[in-house]
Structure formats: structure tokens, C-alpha cells
MARKE-287397 format. One record per residue (C-alpha): residue number from 1; residue in three letters; x, y, z. Coordinates in Angstrom, 3 decimals. Layout:
N
   num   residu         c1         c2         c3
   NUM      ALA          X          Y          Z
...
END
This chain:
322
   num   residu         c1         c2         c3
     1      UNK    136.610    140.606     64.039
     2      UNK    135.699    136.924     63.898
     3      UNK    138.998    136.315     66.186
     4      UNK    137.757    138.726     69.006
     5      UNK    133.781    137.673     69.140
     6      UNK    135.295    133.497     69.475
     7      UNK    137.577    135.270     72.683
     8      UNK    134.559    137.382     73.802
     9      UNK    132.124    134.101     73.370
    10      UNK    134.789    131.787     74.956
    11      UNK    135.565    134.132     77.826
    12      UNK    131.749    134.169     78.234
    13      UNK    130.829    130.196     77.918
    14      UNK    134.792    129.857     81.124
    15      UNK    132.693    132.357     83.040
    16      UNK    129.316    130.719     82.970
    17      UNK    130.945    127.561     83.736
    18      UNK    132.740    128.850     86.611
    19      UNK    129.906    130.597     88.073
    20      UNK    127.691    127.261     87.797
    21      UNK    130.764    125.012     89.438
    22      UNK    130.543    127.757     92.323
    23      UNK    126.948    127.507     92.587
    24      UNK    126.979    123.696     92.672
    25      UNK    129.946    124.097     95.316
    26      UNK    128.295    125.871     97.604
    27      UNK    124.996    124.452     97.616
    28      UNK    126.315    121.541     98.531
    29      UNK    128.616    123.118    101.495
    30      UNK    125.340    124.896    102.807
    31      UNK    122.807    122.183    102.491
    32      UNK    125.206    119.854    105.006
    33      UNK    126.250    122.164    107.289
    34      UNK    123.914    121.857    110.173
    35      UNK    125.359    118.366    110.489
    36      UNK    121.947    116.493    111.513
    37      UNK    122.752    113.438    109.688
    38      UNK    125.492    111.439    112.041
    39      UNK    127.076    107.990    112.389
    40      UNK    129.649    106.067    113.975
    41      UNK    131.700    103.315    111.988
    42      UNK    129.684    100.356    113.931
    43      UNK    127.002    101.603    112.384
    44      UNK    127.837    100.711    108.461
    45      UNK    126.925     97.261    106.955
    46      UNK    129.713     96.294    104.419
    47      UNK    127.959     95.266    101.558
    48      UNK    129.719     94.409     98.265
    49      UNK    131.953     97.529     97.576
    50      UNK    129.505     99.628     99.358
    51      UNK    129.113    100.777    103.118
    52      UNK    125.666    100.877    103.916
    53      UNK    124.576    102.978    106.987
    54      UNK    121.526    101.263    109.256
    55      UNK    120.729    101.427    113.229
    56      UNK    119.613     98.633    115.644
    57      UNK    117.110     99.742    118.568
    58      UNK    115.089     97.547    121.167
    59      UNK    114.839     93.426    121.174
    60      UNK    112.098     91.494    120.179
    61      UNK    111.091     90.098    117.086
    62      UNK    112.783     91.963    113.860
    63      UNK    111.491     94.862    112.263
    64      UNK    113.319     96.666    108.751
    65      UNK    112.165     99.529    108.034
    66      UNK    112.955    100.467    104.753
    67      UNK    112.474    104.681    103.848
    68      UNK    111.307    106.035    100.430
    69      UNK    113.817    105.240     97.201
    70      UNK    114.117    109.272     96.705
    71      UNK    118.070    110.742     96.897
    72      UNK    116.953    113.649     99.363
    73      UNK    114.863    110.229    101.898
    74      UNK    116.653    108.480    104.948
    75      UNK    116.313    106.319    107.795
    76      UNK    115.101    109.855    109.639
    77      UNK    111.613    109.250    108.241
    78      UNK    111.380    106.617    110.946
    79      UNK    112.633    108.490    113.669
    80      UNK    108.880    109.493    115.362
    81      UNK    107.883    105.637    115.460
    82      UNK    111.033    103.482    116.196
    83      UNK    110.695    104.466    120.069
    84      UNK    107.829    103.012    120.272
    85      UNK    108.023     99.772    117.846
    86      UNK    111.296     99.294    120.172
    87      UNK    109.127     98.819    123.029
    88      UNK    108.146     95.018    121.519
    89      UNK    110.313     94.741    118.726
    90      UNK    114.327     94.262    117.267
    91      UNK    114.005     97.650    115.055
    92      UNK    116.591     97.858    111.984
    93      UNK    116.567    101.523    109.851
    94      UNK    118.976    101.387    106.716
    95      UNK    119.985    104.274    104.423
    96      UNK    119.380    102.726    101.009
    97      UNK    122.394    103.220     98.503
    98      UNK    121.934    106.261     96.712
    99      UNK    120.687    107.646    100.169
   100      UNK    121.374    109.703    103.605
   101      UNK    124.672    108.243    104.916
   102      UNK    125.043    105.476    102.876
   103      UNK    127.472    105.402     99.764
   104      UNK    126.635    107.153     96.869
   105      UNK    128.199    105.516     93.331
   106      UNK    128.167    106.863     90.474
   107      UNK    126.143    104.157     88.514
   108      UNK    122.649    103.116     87.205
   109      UNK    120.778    101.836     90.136
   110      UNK    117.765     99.477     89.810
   111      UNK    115.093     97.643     91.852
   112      UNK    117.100     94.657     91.803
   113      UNK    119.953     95.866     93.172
   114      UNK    118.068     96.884     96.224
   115      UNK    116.482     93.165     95.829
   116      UNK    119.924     91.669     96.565
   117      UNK    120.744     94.132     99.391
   118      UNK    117.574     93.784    101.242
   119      UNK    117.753     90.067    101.050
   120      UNK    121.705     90.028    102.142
   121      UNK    121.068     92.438    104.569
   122      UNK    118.239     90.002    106.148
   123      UNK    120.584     87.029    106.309
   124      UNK    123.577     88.580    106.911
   125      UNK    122.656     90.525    109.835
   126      UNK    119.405     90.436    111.175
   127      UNK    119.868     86.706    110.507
   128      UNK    116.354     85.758    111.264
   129      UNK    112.795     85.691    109.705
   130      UNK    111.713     89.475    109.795
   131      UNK    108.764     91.969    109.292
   132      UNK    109.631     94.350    106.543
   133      UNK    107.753     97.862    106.340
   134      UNK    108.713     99.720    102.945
   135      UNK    107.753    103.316    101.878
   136      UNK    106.939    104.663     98.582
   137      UNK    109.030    103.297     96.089
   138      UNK    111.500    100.729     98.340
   139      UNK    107.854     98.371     98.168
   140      UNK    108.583     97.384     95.344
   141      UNK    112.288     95.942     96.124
   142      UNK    110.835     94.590     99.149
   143      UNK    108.180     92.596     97.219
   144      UNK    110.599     91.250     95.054
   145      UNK    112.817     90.323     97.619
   146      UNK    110.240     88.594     99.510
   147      UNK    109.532     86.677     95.954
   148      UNK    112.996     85.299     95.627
   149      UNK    113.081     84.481     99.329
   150      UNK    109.849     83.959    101.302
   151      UNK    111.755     82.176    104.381
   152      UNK    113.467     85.376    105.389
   153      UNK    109.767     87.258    105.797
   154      UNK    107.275     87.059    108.651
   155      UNK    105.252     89.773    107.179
   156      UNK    105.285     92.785    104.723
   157      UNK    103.872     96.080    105.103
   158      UNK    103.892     98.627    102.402
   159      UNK    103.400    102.560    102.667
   160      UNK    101.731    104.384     99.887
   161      UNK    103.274    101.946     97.425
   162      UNK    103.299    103.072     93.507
   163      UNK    100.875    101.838     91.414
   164      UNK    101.558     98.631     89.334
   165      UNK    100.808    100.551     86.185
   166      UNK    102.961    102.910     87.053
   167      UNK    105.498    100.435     87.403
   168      UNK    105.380     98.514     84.542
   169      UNK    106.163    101.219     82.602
   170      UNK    109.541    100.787     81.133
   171      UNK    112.503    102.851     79.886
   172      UNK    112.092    104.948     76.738
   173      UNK    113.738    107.301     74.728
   174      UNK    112.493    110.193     76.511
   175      UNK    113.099    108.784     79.577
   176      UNK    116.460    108.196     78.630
   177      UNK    117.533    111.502     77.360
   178      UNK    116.191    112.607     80.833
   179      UNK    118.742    110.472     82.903
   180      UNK    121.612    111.152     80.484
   181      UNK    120.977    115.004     81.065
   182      UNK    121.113    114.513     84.850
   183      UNK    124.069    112.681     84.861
   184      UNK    126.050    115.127     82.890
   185      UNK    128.632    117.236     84.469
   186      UNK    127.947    120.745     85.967
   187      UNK    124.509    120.896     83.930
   188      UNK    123.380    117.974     85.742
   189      UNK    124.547    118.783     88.918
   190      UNK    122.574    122.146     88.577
   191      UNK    119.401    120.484     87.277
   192      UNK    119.829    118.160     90.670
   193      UNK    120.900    120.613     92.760
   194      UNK    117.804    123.168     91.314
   195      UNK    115.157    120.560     91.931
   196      UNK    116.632    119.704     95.843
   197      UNK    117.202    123.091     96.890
   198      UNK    115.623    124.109    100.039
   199      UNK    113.188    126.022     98.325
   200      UNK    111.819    123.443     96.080
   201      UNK    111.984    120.990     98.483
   202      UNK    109.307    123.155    100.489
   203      UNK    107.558    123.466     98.221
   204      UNK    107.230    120.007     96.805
   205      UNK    106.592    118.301    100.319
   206      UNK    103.739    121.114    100.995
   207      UNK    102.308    120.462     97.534
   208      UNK    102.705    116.615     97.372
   209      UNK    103.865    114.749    100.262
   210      UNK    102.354    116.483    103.637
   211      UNK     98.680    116.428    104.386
   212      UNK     99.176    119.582    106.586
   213      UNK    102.130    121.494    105.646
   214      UNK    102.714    122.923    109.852
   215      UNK    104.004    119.461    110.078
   216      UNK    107.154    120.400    108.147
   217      UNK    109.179    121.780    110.668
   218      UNK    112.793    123.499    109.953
   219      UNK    114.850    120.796    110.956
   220      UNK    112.309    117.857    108.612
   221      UNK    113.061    120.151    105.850
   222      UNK    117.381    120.745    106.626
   223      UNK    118.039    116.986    106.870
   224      UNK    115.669    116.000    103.437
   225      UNK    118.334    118.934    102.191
   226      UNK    121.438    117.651    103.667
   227      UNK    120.449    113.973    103.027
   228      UNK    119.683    114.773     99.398
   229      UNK    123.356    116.639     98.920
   230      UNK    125.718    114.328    101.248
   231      UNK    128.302    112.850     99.279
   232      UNK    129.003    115.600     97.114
   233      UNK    125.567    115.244     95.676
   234      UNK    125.728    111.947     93.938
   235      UNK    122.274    111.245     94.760
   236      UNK    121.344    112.486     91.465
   237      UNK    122.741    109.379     89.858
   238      UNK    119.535    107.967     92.161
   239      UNK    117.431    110.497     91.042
   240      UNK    118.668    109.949     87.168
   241      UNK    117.924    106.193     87.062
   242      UNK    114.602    106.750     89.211
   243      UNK    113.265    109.583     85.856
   244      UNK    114.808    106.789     83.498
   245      UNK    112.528    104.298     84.642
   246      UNK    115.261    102.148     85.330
   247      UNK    113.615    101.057     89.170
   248      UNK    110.303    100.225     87.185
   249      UNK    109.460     96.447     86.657
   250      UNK    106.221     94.616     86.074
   251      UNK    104.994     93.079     89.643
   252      UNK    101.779     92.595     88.958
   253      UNK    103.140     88.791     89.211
   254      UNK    104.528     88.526     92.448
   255      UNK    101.465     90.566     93.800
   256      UNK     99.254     87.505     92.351
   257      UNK    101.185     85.204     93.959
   258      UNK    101.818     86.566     97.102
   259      UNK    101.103     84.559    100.554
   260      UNK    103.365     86.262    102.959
   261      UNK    101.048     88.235    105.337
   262      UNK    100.807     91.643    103.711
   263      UNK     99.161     95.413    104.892
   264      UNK     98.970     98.059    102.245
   265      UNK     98.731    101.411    104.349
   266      UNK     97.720    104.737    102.682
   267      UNK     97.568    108.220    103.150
   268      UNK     95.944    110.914    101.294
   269      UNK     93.603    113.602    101.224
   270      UNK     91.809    112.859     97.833
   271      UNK     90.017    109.338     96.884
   272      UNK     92.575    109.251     93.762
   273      UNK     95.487    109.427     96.179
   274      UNK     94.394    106.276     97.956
   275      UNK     93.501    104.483     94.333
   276      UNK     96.854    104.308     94.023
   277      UNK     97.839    101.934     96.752
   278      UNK     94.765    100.278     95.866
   279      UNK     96.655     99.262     92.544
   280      UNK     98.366     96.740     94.565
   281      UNK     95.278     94.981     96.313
   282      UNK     93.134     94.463     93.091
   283      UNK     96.037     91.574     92.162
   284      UNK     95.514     90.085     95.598
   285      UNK     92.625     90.521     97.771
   286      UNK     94.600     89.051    100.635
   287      UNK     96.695     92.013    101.372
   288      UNK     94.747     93.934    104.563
   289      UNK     94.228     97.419    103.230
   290      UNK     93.907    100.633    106.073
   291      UNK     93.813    104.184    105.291
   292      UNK     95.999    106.386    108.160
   293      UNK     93.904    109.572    108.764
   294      UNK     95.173    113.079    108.414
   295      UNK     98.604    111.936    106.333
   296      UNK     99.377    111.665    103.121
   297      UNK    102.998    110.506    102.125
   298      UNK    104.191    110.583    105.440
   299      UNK    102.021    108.820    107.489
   300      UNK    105.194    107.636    109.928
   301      UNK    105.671    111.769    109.953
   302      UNK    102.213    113.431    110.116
   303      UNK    100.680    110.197    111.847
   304      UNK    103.057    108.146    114.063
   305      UNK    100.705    107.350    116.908
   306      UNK     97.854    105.721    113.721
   307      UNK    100.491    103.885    111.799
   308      UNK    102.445    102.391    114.896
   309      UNK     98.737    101.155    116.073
   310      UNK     98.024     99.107    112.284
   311      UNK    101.385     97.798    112.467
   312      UNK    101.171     96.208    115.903
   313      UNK     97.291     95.395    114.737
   314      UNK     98.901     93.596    111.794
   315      UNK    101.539     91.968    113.352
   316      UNK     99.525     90.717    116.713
   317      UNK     96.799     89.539    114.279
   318      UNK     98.661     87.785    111.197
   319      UNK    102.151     87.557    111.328
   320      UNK    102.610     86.158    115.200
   321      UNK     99.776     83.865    114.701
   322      UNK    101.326     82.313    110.959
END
């Protein structure tokens, strides 16, 4: 009796395995189909052991624009305000590891990592002082970076940046449970693949990240899917080291001693929303603050024509003149 219910239970556990392998399989096959995330091989900075995807458009002085650190984020945030920062400017998008088309590894990814890219990327390629505009999380790399090496930054702008108390919180054992659990096989490809499925990607850029949720059109919301599940879904390693705290780190420092020319730009429908960003100039009153109407997130999304208009402002007014 004992023999046939460990067959009947291990029969059960092979079949619930399989059937969560062949849901991981095809989610991933369906989330990329549509294809909207392209490249050719000029278009792939070989960095380290890594190829990392980025774009050059327009001449004039350098702009990087550098997209949210989030696994299902790309260089496509950008696309509704490089045209027009072309017009006067050298414009550089970059998938950041983890991200869209760049590689994917299977490893525990932190802000300083992203430090040593941005800065290589600066003086490898661009190979001139530039302007850096960061979203969301990626501020914080770009501060740092701009920390280590002030020579390679006209100016920095930074997109509804996290809050500094947010950021100083570091790994725990919670936290770490969390990441291990994510980067487990199968299970942790269905957690990952759960939380970026079309669905709940609706539903968390209509909640969270989109001031109007009509602005979410079908396509926005296919490439956030395909970008989060290229590369057979190894963003989640992103994703794990992102709930582990592992990108957090105290900056409250390099804020303080900040002199590059610096914006903070914010979106948001609720004064809480924008207290937030404000985290950042309460450690240095030197950093221009401007609050881009009817966005939230997004602002580059929901309002290009606002946020290409304080980024010209910004650069016409402090970083050309420095």
C-alpha cells in the first residue's frame, strides 16, 4: 500500500513538474513572438564577457539615456523623445544588462556593476564629456558613476529617482530568502514568469506606473512583455537581486557632495509620489527640481513634448554655460 501511494505521489509531483516546465516554455515562446525588439550586430557594445545592445541617433553634444533597472524596461522607453533630442544632440540608448536585448547572466547584479559599465561605456565609446538622463532605479548607478568620475559628465538628470531611504536599506534575511526563491529552477521561473505575464503587467503599469492608463497602448504593453522574457527569461536573475536589495546602497553621500549640474524630474498624481524624488534634493539644494504634468513613471511616455522641453531648459541654462 505504502509502495503504490510513493508511485501515485511521484507520478503526481513528474506531472506537476512537467506541466510547470510547459507553462514556463511557452510563455516565454508567446511573450517574444511579435518580434518588436530588433538589432543588428553593429549595434552591441562588447563589454567584459557581455554584449551590451545601445543605438546612436543625431550629432551634437552627447546625450545617454539610461531606461529603468526593471528586467521587463528597455531602451524603447526613449523611443517618443530621441527624435527630437536628435535634432541638437549625439543621442546614445543602451539596454542595461539584465535588460531588452542585452545579455542576460545568470548572476547577482548590483549598482556597481552598472557603475563600471556606465563609466566604460562613456569612455569607451561616446568618448567625450556627456549629459546622462537616468530613470527610476539606473539614477542611482548614474550618480555613482558620476562620483567616481566627474570629468566624463556635463550634466545629470534623474527621472523619478528612488528615495535615499529607500536605498539605504540593505540586504536581509527576508530579502534573501526572496531572491533565493526566484532564482530557483522551474518554481522561480514561474514566480517570474507569473509576476511579468501580460496580464500583470497591465495591471501593474495601470495601477503604478501610468498617470492615464489610455496611454498604454498594445504594442507599450507586448515589448515590456517580450523585453521582460528575451533570453529565455533570465531577467529574473535582475529581478531576484533587485527584491534582495542587492542594487541598494547608501548615497545620501554623493548627493551631499554633488557639483555636477543636476535636474531631478518627477511625475505623479499624488503629493507623496513627488516626495519621493524630493528625497534626493533635501541632501543638496542645488539639484533644479520640476514636476512633468499629467505623468507619473513615465514621463518620457505619457509626457514627451514636457520632459524634452526641461531637458533642453536644463541643458541651455546649466550645463552649456559650465
Amino acid at each position: 500500500m505504502n509502495k503504490e501511494r510513493f508511485l501515485r505521489d511521484l507520478k503526481f509531483a513528474g506531472l506537476s513538474l512537467a506541466a510547470v516546465y510547459g507553462f514556463n516554455k511557452a510563455t516565454n515562446y508567446f511573450s517574444i513572438s511579435k518580434g518588436y525588439l530588433k538589432s543588428t550586430e553593429e549595434e552591441y557594445f562588447n563589454w567584459r564577457t557581455l554584449k551590451i545592445y545601445y543605438k546612436k541617433t543625431g550629432t551634437g553634444s552627447p546625450i545617454l539615456l539610461l531606461h529603468d533597472l526593471n528586467p521587463a524596461s528597455s531602451s524603447y522607453v526613449w523611443e517618443r523623445i530621441v527624435p527630437t533630442l536628435a535634432k541638437k544632440h549625439k543621442v546614445y540608448v543602451m539596454d542595461l544588462p539584465g535588460c531588452g536585448l542585452s545579455d542576460k547572466p545568470r548572476m547577482t547584479y548590483n549598482s556597481f556593476y552598472y557603475v563600471l559599465l556606465i563609466n566604460d561605456f562613456i569612455n569607451k565609446v561616446i568618448c567625450e564629456k556627456t549629459m546622462v538622463v537616468a530613470s527610476g532605479l539606473s539614477a542611482t548607478p548614474a550618480l555613482m558613476a558620476c562620483a567616481y568620475e566627474p570629468k566624463c559628465y556635463s550634466g545629470l538628470a534623474f527621472i523619478n529617482p528612488p528615495s535615499t531611504v529607500q536605498m539605504a536599506d540593505l540586504p536581509d534575511g527576508s530579502s534573501e530568502i526572496l531572491k533565493c526563491i526566484l532564482e530557483a529552477p522551474l518554481v522561480g521561473e514561474l514566480l517570474y514568469n507569473t509576476i511579468y505575464s501580460r496580464f500583470m503587467l497591465d495591471n501593474t503599469l495601470t495601477e503604478r506606473y501610468f498617470y492615464n492608463p489610455f496611454n498604454i497602448d498594445g504594442k507599450l504593453l507586448d515589448v515590456f512583455c517580450e523585453g521582460a522574457h528575451l533570453k529565455n527569461s533570465n531577467g529574473r536573475y535582475l529581478e531576484a537581486s533587485i527584491n534582495g536589495k542587492y542594487l541598494n546602497m547608501d548615497i545620501t553621500h554623493a548627493l551631499r557632495n554633488l557639483t555636477t549640474p543636476s535636474i531631478v524630474m518627477a511625475g505623479g498624481k499624488k503629493p507623496h509620489e513627488t516626495a519621493v524624488a524630493k528625497t534626493w534634493i533635501r541632501e543638496n539644494k542645488r539639484i533644479r527640481f520640476r514636476v512633468i504634468s499629467n505623468a507619473r513613471s513615465y514621463p518620457q511616455i505619457e509626457n514627451p513634448r514636457e520632459t524634452c522641453q526641461e531637458l533642453e531648459s536644463f541643458y541651455n541654462e546649466r550645463v552649456r554655460r559650465r
